[in-house]
C-alpha atoms as an extended CHARMM CRD file, in Angstrom:
* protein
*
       144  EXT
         1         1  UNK       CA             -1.1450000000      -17.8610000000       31.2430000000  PROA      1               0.0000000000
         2         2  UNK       CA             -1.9840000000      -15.0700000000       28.7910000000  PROA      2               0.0000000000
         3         3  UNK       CA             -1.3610000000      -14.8250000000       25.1570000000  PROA      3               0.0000000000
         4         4  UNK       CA              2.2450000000      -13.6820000000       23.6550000000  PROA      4               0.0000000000
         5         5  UNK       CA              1.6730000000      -10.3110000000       21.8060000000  PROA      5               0.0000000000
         6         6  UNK       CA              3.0510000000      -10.3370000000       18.5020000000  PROA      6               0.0000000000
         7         7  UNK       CA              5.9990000000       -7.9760000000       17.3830000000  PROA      7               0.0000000000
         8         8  UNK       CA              5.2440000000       -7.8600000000       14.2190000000  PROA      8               0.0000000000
         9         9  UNK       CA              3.9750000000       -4.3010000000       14.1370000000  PROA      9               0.0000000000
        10        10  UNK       CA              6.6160000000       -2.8740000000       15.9560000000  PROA      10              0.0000000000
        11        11  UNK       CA              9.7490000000       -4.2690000000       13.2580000000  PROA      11              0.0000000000
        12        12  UNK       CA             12.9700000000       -2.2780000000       13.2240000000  PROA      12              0.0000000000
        13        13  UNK       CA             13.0170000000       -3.0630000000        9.8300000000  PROA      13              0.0000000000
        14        14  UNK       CA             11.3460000000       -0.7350000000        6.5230000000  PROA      14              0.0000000000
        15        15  UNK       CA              8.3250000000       -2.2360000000        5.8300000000  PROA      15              0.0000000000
        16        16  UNK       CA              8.4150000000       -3.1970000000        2.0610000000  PROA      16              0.0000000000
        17        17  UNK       CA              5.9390000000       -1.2640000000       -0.6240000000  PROA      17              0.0000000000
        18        18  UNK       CA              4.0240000000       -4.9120000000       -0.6940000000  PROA      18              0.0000000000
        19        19  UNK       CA              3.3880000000       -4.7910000000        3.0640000000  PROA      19              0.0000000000
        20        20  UNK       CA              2.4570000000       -0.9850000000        2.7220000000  PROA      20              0.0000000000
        21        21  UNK       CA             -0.0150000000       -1.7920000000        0.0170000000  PROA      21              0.0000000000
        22        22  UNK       CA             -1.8870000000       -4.4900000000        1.8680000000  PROA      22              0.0000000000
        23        23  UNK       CA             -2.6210000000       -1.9930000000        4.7030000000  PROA      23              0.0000000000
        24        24  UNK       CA             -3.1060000000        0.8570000000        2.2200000000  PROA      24              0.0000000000
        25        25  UNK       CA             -5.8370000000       -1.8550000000        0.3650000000  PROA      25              0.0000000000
        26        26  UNK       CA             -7.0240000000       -2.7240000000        3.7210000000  PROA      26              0.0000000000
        27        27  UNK       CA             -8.1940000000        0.8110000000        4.9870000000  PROA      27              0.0000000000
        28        28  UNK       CA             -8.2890000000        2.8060000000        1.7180000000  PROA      28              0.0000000000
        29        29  UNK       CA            -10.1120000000       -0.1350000000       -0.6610000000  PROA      29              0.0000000000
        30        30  UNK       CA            -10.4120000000        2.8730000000       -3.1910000000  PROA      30              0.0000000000
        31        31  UNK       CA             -6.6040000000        3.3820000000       -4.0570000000  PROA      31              0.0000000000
        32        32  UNK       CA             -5.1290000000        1.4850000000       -6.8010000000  PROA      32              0.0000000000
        33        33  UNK       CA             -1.1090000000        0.7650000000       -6.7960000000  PROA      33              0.0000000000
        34        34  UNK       CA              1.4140000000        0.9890000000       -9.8140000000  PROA      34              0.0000000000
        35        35  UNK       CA              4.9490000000        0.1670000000       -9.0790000000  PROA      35              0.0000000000
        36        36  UNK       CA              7.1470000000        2.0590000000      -11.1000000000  PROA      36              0.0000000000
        37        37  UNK       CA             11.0200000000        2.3960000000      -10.9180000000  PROA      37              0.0000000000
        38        38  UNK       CA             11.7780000000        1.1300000000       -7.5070000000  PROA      38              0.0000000000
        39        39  UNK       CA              8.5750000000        3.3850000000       -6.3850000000  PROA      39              0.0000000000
        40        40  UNK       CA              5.1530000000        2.5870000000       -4.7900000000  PROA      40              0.0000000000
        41        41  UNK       CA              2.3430000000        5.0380000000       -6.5400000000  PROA      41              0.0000000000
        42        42  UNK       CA             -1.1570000000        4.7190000000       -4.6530000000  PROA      42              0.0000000000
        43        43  UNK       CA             -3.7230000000        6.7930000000       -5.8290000000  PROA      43              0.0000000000
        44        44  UNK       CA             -7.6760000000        7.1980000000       -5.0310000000  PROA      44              0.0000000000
        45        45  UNK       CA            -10.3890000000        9.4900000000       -3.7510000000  PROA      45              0.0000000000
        46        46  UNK       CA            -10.5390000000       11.2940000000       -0.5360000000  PROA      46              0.0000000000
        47        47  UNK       CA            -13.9090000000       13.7170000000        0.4480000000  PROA      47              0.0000000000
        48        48  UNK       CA            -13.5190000000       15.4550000000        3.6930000000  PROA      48              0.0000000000
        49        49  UNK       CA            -16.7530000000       16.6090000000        4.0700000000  PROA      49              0.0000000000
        50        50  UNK       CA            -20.1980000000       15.9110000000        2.7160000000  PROA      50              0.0000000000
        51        51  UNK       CA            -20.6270000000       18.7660000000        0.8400000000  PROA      51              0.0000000000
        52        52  UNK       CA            -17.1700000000       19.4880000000       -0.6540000000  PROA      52              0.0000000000
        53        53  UNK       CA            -15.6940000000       17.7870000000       -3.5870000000  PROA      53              0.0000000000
        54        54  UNK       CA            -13.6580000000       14.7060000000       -4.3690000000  PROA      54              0.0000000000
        55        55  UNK       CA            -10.1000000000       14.9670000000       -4.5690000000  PROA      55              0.0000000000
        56        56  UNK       CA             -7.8590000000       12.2770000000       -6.4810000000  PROA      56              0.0000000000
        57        57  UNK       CA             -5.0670000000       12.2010000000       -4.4630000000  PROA      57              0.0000000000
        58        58  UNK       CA             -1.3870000000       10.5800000000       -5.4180000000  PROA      58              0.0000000000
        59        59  UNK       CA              0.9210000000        9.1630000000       -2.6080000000  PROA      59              0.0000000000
        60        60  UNK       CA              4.5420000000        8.3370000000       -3.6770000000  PROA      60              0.0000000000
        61        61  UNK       CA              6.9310000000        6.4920000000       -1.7940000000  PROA      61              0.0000000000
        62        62  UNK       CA             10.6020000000        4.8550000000       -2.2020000000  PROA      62              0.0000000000
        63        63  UNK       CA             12.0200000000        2.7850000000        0.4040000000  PROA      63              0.0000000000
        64        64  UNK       CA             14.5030000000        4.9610000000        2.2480000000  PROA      64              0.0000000000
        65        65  UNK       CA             12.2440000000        7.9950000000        1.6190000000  PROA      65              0.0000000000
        66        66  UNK       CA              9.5610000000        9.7350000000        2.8170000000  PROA      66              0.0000000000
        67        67  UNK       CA              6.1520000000        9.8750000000        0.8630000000  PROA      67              0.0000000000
        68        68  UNK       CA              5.0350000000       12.2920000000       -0.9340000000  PROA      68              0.0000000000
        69        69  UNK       CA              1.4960000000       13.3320000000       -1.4510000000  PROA      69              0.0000000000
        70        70  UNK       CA             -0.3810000000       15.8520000000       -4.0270000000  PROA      70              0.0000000000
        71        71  UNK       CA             -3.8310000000       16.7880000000       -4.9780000000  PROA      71              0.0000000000
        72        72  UNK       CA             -4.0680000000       15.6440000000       -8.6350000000  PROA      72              0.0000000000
        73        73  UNK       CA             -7.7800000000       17.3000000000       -9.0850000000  PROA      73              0.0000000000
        74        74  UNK       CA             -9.8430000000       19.2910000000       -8.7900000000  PROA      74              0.0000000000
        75        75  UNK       CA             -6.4950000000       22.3110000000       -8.8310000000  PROA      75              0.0000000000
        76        76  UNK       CA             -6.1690000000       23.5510000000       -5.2610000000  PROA      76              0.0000000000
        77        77  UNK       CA             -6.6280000000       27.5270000000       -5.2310000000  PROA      77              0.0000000000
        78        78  UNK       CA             -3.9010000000       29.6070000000       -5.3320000000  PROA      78              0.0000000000
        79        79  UNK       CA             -0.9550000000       29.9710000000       -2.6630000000  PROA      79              0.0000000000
        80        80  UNK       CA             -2.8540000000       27.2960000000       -0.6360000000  PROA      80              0.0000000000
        81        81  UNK       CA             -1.2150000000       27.0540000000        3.5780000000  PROA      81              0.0000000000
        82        82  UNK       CA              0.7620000000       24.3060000000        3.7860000000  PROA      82              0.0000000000
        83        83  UNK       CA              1.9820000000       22.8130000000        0.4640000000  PROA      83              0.0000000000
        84        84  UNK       CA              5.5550000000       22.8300000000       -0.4100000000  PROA      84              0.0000000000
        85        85  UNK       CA              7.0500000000       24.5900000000       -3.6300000000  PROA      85              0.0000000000
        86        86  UNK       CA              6.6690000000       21.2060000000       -5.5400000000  PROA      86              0.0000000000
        87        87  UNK       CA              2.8200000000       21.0450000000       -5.0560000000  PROA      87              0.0000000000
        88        88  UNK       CA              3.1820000000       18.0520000000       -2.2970000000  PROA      88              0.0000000000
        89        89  UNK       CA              1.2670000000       18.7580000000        0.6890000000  PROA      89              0.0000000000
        90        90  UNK       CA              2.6780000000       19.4530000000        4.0720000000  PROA      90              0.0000000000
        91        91  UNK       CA              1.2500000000       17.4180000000        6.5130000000  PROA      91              0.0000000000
        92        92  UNK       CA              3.5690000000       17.1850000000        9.3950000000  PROA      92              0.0000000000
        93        93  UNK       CA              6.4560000000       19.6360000000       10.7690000000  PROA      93              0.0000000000
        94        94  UNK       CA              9.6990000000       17.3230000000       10.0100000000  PROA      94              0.0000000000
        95        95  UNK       CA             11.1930000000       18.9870000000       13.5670000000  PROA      95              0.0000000000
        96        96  UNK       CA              8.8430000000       17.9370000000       15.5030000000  PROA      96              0.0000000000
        97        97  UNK       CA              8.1450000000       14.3330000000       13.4850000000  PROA      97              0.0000000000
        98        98  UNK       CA             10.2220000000       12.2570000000       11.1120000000  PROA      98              0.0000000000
        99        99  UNK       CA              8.8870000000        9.9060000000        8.5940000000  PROA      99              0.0000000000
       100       100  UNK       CA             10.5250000000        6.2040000000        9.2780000000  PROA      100             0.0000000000
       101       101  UNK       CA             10.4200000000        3.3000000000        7.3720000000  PROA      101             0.0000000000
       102       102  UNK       CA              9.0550000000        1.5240000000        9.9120000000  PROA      102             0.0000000000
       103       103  UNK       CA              5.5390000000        3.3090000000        9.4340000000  PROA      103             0.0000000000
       104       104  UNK       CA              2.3560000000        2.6070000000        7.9220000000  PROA      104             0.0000000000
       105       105  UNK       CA              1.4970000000        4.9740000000        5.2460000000  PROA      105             0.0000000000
       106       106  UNK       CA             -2.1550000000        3.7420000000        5.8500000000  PROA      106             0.0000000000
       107       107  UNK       CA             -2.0450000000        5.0110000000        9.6090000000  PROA      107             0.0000000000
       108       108  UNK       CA             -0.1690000000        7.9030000000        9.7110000000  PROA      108             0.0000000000
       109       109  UNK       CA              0.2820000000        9.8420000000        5.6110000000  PROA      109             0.0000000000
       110       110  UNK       CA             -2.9760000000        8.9880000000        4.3900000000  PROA      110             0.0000000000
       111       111  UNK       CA             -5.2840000000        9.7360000000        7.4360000000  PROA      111             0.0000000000
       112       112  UNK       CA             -3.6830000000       13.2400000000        7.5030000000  PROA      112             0.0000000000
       113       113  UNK       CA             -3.9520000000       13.6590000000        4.1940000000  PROA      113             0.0000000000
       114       114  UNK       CA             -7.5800000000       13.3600000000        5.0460000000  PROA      114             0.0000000000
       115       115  UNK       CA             -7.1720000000       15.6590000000        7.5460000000  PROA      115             0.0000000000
       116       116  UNK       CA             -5.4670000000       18.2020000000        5.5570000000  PROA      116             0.0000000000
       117       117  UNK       CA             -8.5170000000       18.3360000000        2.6840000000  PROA      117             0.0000000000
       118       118  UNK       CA            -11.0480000000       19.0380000000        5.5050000000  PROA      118             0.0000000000
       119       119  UNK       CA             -8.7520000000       21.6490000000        6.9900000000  PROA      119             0.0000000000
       120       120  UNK       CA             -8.4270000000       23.4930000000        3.1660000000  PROA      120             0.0000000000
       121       121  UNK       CA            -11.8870000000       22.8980000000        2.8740000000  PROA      121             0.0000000000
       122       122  UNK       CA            -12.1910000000       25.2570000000        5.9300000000  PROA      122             0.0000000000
       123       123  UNK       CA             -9.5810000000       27.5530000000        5.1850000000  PROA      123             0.0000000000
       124       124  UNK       CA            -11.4940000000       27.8510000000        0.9970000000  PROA      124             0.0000000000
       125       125  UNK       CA            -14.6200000000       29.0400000000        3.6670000000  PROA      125             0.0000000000
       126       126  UNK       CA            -13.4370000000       30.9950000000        6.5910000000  PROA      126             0.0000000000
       127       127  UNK       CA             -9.4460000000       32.2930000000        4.7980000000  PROA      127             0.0000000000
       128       128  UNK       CA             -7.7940000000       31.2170000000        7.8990000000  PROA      128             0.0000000000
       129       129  UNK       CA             -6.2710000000       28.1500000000        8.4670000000  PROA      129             0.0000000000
       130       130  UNK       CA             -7.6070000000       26.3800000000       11.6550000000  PROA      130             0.0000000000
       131       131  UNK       CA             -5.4790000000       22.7780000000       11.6640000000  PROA      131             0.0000000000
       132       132  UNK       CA             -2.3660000000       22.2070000000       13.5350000000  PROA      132             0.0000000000
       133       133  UNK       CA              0.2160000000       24.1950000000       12.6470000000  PROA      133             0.0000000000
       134       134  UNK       CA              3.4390000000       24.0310000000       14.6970000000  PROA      134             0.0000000000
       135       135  UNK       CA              5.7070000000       25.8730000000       12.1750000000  PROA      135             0.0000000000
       136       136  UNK       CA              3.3100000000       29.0320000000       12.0430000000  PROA      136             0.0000000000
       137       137  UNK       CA              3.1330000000       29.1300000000       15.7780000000  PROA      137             0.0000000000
       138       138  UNK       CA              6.7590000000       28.7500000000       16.3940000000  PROA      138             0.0000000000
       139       139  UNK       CA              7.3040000000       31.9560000000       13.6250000000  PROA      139             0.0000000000
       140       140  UNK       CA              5.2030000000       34.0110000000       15.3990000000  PROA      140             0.0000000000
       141       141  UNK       CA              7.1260000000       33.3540000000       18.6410000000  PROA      141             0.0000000000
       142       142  UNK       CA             10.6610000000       34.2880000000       16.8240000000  PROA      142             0.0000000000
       143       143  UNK       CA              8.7340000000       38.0720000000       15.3970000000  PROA      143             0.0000000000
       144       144  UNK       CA              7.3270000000       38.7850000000       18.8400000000  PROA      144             0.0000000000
């Protein structure tokens, strides 16, 4: 007889800001956590690439909400791709993905958030942007 698998991971309910901390701690050891207001505030040090530079990064999330992440330092050059008027970044297309409470910020925000520093890193060396980008593809279809 084989071993139940556990449901845990697949809960219908929001997984609380403690829960998302303890994964957040677990695979990003470098983050600290503030709770302020009803709001989970992780921040810490990403470097997507050996050579480029360390950016502090801030992840904010309310339950009920979907996190937000900016590059606190160093500044991001001007009219960067892919960051909304309010400086957070844009790491997913919210038509073809939507945040749920149900997700880890730990597997899904923050490893794109890696993701999207190596991809500016690219785009600060070649001026095009060469990540996923289903938004830009989808305008170009509608101006053909």
């Amino acid at each position: 007889m084989g071993r139940k698998r556990s449901n845990f991971h697949r809960s219908t309910a929001a997984h609380s800001l403690a829960l998302q901390h303890l994964h957040i701690r677990h695979r990003f050891p470098g983050f600290s956590y503030q709770w302020a207001s009803g709001e989970g505030i992780w921040r810490g040090e990403l470097q997507p690439r050996e050579m480029s530079a360390v950016y502090m990064l801030e992840i904010r999330y309310r339950l009920g909400k979907v996190p937000l992440v900016r590059v606190l330092s160093p500044p991001l050059a001007r009219k960067p791709p892919h960051v909304y008027s309010d400086g957070t970044l844009c790491l997913y297309w919210p038509k073809e993905w939507g945040w749920r409470g149900t997700y880890l910020i730990a597997e899904t925000i923050l490893p794109w958030a890696a993701l999207w520093l190596y991809y500016y890193e690219l785009w600060l060396d070649t001026g095009k942007w060469l990540g996923p980008s289903s938004h830009d593809q989808i305008s170009a279809q509608t101006t053909k």
